[in-house]
C-alpha positions as CSV (number, residue, x, y, z in Angstrom):
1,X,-12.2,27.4,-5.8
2,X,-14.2,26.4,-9.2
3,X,-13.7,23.9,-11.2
4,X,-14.3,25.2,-14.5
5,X,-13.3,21.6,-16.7
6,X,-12.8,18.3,-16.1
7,X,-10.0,16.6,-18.3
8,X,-8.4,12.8,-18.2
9,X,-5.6,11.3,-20.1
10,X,-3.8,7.9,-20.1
11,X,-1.1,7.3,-17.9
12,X,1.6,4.4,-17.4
13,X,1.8,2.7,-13.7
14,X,5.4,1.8,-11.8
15,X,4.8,-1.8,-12.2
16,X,2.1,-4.2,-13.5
17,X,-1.0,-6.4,-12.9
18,X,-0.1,-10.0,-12.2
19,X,-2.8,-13.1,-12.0
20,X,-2.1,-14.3,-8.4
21,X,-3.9,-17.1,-8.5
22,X,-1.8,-18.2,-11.8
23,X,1.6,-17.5,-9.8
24,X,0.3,-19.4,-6.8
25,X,-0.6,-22.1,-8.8
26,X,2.8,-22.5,-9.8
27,X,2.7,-20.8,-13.5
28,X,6.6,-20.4,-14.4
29,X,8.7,-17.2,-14.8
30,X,10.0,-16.7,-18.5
31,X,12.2,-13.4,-18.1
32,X,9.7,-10.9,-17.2
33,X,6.3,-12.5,-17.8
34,X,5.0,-15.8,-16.7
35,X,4.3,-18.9,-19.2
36,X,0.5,-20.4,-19.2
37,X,-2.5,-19.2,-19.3
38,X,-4.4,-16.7,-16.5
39,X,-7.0,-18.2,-14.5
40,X,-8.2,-15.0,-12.8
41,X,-11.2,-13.1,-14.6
42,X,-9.9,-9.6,-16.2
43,X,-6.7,-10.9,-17.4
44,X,-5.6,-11.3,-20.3
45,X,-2.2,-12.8,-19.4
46,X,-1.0,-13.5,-16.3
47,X,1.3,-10.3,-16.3
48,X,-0.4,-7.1,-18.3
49,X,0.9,-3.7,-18.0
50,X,-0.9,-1.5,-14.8
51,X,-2.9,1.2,-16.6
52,X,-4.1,4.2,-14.8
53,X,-5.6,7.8,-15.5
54,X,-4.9,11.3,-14.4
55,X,-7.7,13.1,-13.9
56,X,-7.5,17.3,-14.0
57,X,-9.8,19.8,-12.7
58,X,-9.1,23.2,-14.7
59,X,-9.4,25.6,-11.9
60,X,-11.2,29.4,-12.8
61,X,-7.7,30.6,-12.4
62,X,-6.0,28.4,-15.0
63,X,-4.5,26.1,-12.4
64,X,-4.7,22.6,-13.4
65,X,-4.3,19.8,-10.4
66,X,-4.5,16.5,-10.7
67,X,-5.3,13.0,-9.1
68,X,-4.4,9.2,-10.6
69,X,-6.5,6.7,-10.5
70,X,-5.0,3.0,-10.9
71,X,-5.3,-0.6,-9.9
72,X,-3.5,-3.0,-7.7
73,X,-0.5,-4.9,-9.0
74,X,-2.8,-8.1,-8.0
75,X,-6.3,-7.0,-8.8
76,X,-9.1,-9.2,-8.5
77,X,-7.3,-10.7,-5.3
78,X,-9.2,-10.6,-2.0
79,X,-12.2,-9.1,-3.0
80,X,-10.0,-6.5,-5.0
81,X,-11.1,-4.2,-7.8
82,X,-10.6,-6.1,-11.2
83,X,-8.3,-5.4,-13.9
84,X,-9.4,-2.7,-16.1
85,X,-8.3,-0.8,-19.2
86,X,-7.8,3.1,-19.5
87,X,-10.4,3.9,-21.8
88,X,-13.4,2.0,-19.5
89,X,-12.0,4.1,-16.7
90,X,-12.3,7.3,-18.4
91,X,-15.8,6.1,-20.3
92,X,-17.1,6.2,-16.5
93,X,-15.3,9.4,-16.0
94,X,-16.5,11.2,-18.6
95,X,-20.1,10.1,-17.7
96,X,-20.6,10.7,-14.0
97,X,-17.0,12.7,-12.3
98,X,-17.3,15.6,-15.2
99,X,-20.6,16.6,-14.7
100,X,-20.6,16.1,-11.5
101,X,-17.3,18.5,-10.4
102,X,-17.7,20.9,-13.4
103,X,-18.9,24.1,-11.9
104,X,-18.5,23.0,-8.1
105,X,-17.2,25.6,-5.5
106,X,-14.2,23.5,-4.0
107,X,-13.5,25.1,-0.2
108,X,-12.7,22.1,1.5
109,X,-11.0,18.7,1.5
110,X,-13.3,16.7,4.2
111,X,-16.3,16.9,3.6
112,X,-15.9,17.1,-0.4
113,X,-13.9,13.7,-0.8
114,X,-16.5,11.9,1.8
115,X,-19.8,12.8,-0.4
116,X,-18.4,12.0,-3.6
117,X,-16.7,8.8,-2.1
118,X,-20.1,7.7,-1.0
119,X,-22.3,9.2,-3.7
120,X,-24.5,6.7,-6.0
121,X,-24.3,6.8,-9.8
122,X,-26.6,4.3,-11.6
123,X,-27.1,2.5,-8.5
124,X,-23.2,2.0,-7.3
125,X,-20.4,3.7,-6.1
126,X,-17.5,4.3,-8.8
127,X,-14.7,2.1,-8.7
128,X,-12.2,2.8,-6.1
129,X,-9.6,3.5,-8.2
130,X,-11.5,6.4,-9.4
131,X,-12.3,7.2,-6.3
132,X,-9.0,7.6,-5.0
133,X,-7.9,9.6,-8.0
134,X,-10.6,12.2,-8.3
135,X,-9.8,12.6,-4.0
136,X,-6.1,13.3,-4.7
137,X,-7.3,16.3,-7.2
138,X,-10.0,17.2,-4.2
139,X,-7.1,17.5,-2.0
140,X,-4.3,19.5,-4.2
141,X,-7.5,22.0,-5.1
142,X,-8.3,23.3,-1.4
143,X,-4.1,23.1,-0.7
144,X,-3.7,25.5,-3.7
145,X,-6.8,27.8,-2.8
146,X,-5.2,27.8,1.0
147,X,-1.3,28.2,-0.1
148,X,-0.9,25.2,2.2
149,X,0.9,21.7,1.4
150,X,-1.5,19.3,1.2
151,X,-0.1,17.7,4.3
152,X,-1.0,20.7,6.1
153,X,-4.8,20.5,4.6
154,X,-5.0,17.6,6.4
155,X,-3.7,17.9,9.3
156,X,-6.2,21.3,10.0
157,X,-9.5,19.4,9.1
158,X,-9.0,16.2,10.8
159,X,-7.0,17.9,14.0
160,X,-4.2,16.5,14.0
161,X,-0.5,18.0,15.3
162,X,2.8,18.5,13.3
163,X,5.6,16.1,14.0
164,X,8.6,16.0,12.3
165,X,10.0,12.5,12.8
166,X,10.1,11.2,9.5
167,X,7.5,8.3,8.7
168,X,9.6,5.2,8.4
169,X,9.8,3.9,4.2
170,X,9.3,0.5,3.4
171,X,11.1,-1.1,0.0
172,X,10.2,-3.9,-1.2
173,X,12.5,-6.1,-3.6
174,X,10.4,-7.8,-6.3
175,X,12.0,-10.4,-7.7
176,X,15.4,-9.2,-7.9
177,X,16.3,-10.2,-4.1
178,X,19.6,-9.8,-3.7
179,X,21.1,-6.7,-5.6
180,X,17.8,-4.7,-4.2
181,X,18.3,-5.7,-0.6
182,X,21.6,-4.3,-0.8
183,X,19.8,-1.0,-2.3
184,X,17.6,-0.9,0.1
185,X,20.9,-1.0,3.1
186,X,23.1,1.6,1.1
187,X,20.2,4.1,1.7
188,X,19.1,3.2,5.0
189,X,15.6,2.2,4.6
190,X,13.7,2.3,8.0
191,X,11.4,-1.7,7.0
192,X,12.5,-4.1,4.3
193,X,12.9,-6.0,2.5
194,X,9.5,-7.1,1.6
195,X,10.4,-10.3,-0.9
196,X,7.5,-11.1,-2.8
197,X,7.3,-14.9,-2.0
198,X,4.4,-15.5,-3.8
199,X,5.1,-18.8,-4.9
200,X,5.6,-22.1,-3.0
201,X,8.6,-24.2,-5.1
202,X,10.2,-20.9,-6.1
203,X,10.6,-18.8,-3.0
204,X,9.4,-20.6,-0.1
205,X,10.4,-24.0,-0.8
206,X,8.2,-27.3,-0.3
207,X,9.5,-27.5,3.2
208,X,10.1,-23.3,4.0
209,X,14.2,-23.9,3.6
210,X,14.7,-21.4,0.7
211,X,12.9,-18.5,2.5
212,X,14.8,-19.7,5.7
213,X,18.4,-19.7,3.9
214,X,17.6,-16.2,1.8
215,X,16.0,-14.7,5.2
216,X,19.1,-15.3,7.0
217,X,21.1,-13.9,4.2
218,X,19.2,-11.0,4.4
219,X,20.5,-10.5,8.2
220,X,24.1,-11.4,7.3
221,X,24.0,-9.1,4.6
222,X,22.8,-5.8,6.4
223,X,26.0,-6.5,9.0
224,X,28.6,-7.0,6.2
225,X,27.4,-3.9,4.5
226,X,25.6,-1.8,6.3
227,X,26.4,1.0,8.7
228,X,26.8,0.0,12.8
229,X,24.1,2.0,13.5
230,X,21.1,0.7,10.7
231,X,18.9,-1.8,12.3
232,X,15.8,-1.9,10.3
233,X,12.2,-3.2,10.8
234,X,12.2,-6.4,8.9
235,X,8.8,-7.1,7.2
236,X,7.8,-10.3,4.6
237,X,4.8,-10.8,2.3
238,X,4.7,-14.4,1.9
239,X,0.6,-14.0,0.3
240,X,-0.4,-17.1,1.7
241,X,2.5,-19.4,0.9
242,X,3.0,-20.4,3.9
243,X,-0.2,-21.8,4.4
244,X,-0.1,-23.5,1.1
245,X,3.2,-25.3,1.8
246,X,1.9,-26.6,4.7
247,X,-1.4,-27.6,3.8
248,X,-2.9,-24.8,6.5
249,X,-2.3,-26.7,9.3
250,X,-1.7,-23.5,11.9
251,X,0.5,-25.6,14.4
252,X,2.4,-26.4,11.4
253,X,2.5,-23.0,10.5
254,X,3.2,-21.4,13.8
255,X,6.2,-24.2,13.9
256,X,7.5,-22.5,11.0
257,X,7.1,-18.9,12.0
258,X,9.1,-19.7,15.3
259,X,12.2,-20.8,12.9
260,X,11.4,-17.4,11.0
261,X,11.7,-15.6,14.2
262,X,14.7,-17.0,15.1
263,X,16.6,-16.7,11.3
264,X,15.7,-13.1,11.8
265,X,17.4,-12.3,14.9
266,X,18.1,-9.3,16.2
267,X,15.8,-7.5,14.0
268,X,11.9,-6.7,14.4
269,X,10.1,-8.8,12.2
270,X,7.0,-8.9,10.8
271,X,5.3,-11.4,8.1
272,X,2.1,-10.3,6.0
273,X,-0.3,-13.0,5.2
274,X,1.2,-16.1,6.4
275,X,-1.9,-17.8,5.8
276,X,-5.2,-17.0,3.0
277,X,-7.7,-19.0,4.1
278,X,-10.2,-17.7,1.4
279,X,-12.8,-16.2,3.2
280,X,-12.7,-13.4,5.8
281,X,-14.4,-15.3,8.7
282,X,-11.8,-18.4,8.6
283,X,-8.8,-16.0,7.7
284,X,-9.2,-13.7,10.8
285,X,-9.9,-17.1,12.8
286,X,-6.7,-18.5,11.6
287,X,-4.8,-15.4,12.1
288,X,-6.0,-14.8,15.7
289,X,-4.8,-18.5,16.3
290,X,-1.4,-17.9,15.0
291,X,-1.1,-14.8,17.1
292,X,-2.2,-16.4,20.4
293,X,0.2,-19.2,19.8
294,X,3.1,-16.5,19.2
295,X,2.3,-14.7,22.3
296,X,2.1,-18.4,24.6
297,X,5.6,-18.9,23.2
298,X,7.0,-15.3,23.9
299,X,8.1,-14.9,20.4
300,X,8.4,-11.5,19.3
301,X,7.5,-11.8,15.5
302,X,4.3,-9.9,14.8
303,X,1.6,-10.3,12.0
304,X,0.3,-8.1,9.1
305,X,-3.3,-8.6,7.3
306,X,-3.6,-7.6,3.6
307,X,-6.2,-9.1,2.2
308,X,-9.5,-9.5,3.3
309,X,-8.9,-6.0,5.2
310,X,-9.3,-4.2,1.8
311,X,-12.2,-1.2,2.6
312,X,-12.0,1.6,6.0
313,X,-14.7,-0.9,7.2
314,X,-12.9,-4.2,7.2
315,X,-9.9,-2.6,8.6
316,X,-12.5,-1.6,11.4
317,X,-13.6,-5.1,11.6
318,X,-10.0,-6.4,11.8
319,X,-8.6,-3.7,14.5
320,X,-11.2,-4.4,16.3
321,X,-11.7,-8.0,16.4
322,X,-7.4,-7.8,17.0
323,X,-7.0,-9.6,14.6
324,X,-3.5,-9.2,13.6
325,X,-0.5,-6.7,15.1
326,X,-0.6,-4.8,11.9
327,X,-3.2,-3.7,9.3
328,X,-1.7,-2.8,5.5
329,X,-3.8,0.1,5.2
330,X,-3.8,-0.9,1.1
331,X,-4.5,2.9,0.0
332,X,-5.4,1.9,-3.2
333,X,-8.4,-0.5,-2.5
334,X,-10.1,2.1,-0.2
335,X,-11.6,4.5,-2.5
336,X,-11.4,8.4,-1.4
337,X,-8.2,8.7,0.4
338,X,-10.1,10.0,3.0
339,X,-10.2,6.6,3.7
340,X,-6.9,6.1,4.5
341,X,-6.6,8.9,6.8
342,X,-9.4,7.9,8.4
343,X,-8.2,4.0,8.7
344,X,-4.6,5.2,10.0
345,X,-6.5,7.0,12.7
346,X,-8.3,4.5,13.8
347,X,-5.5,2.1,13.9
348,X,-3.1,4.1,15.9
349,X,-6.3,5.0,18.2
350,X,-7.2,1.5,19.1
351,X,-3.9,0.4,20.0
352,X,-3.2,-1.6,16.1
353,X,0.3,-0.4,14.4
354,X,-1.0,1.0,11.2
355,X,1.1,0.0,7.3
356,X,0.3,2.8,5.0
357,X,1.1,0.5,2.2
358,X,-0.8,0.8,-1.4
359,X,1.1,-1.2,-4.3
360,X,4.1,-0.9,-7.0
361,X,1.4,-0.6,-9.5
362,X,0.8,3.3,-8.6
363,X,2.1,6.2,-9.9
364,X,4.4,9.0,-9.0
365,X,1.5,11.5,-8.4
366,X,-0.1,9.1,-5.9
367,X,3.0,8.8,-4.0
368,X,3.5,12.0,-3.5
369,X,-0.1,12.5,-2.1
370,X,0.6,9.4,0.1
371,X,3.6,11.0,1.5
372,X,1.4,14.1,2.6
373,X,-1.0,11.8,4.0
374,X,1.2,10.0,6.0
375,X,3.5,13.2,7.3
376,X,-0.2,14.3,8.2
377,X,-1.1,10.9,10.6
378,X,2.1,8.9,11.2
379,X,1.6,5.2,10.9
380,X,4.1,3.2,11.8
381,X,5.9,3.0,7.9
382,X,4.5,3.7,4.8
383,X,5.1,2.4,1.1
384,X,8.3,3.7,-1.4
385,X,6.3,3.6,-4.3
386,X,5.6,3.1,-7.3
387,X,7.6,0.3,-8.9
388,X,9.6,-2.8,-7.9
389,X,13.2,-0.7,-8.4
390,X,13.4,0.6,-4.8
391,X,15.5,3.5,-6.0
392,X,13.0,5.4,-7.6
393,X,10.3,4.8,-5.1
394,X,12.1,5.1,-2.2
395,X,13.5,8.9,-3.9
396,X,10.0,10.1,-4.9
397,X,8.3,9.1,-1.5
398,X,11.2,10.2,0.7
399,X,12.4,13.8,-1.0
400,X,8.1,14.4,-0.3
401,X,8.8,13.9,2.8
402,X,11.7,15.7,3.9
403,X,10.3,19.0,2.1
404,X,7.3,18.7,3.8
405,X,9.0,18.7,7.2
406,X,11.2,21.3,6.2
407,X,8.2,23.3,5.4
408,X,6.5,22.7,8.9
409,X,9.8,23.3,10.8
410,X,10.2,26.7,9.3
411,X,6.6,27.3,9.7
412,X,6.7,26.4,13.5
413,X,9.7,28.4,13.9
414,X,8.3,31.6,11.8
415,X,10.8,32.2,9.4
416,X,8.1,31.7,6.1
């Protein structure tokens, strides 16, 4: 299929772009937005709107599809693409993706997304979120040409079988911890309830109590509300807070996460970045220590890298190295979301559970191609995204899924 015109507009993100560093530094919450100044490069306050843009190929036929590119709520984090506005993204657009795609013959997903993923303009590769954007239009093109889902597109060129078990959904809270953890129980969420403890004083607490006290609400809570039968996959970012609180000592840190362990019984838990240690060599040290202490002590709680396992070749390094039990495959920091199939793959392959995660700062468009991509490979959970709401996140990512598998069943069972 040709691409006869290239096209981008503006779009709005589900969340925003927060300064990290600002909130780990202990900048204060003032309703939505944060008082001070930003100390991260980019910004231009510590919480700015997400930006993104869709970019269309016009099809010969008059079919328009389209991909968006966008940012992560904390960019410039962990080697993370920096804040950026719409109209540079599309500047770069305009200049190297147009010429580039107008008048290609489009016939298959694979090998399309990887040569433009690696392909050189003026000496670099285009931002990843342009990457991933221009991908997710690569991908809906060959699915229309084929009258298959794009799921299906997937699964032909990398080999892969259908399954219809449902990909587990992850929620995650934001700020509003209480009324959204109740959400997320009323409809059954497979991993929750994510937390956002991204601040010492506020969330944590100097000595971990506050965390302690709201994780074992958490527990309490599914039990006094939820069904008999829901018993859900507890996972929480704590982005390095616990670290910070206790000055990275790791045996201080391991102490901690055996009282975590225990405040989350009987549920699965996993906890994402306990530690940031600021560079990749002494985080995946640090992390491989808290994970043999774990294991010595038979505890059961399991570890998630974020940072610092950004691109398809980190994640390599990290799986490989076993570096943690999980890897957030973060599909917005790898570029061509051939990427993330690939990363998924690999994970499951080498024995690591696999997050297809991404970030609140997305878009409804990219959602939907995540939830083809992960009906395609089955990690262990993916991301209800965009946004901080959990309804709306949770309904665009889940309603992708179930049509796809009802698509597949009828399929395998020959009735379309």
């Amino acid at each position: 299929m040709k691409v006869k015109k290239v096209i981008c507009s503006k779009a709005l993100t589900g969340f925003y772009m927060d300064d990290k560093q600002a909130i780990k530094a202990g900048a204060k919450s003032d309703g939505f937005v944060y008082k001070g100044e930003p100390v991260t490069p980019g910004f231009k306050s510590i919480r700015q709107p997400g930006v993104a843009v869709s970019v269309m190929f016009v099809l010969e036929d008059g079919k328009i599809v389209y991909g968006d590119c966008a940012v992560a709520q904390y960019a410039a984090s962990g080697g993370r693409e920096v804040p950026n506005t719409a109209d540079a993204l599309i500047k770069v657009i305009e200049k190297h993706v147009v010429p580039y795609f107008e008048g290609m013959d489009i016939k298959e997903f694979k090998s399309t997304a990887e040569r433009f993923d690696h392909a050189v303009f003026d000496g670099y590769q285009l931002p990843a979120s342009i990457r991933y954007g221009v991908t997710q239009a690569i991908l809906e093109t060959v699915a229309y040409e084929q009258k298959l889902t794009m799921c299906e597109v997937v699964m032909n060129e990398y080999g892969l079988k259908a399954d219809l078990t449902p990909v587990r959904i992850n929620a995650q809270s934001g700020d509003e911890r209480y009324t959204n953890v109740d959400k997320m129980i009323l409809k059954k969420v497979g991993m929750m309830p994510h937390g956002l403890i991204n601040n010492v004083e506020e969330k944590l607490g100097k000595d971990g109590q506050k965390f302690l006290d709201w994780v074992k609400w958490v527990g309490n809570r599914i039990k006094e509300i939820g069904d008999a039968d829901y018993k859900p996959v507890m996972r929480y970012d704590v982005y390095g807070c616990m670290g910070y609180a206790f000055n990275d000592d790791l045996d201080k840190v391991f102490d901690y996460l055996l009282k975590v362990a225990e405040a989350c019984e009987p549920y699965e838990v996993f906890i994402e970045m306990p530690i940031d240690l600021k560079s990749n060599a002494k985080q995946l040290e640090g992390m491989k220590y808290l994970r043999k202490r774990l294991d010595e002590a038979g505890c059961r709680l399991k570890l998630i890298i974020d940072e610092y396992a950004n691109t398809y070749e980190e994640i390599v390094e990290w799986v490989d190295a076993k570096g943690a039990d999980m890897v957030q495959v973060k599909t917005i920091d790898l570029g061509g979301i051939n990427n993330i199939i690939e990363a998924v793959l690999y994970c499951k392959k080498n024995g690591v559970l696999a997050y297809q995660g991404g970030t609140c700062n997305e878009t409804d468009k990219s959602a939907l191609v995540c939830a083809n991509l992960a009906v395609a490979t089955k990690p262990f959970a993916m991301a209800g995204k965009p946004g901080m709401g959990v309804d709306e996140g949770v309904m665009i990512v889940s309603n992708e899924q179930e049509r796809l598998l009802a698509i597949l069943k009828a399929k395998m069972d020959k009735t379309i």
